[in-house]
C-alpha positions, 0 to 999 in steps of 0.5 A: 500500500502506497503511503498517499493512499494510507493518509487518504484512508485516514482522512475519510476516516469517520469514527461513527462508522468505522468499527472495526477499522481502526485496528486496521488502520493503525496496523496499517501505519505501523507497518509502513512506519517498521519498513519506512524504518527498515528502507532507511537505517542503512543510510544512516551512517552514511547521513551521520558522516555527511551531515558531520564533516560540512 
């Protein structure tokens, strides 16, 4: 699932008819939040020393 589609999701989020959605939804968030994490933490030394030696 694509990142623009989950907040599209989140802003036609209705509380009154959602039910069991809102599980869903933060499952949802949280996995894209575990990979997004995942995608990134090997640039982060990299990042580190840039960021250093300017």
């Amino acid at each position: 699932m694509q990142i623009n589609s989950l907040f599209r999701e989140i802003h036609e989020y209705d509380a009154a008819a959602i039910g069991g959605r809102e599980k869903m939804l933060r499952d949802k968030i949280r996995e894209r939040a575990d990979h997004l994490y995942d995608v990134t933490l090997p640039w982060r030394g990299m990042i580190n020393f840039l960021y250093e030696s300017t």
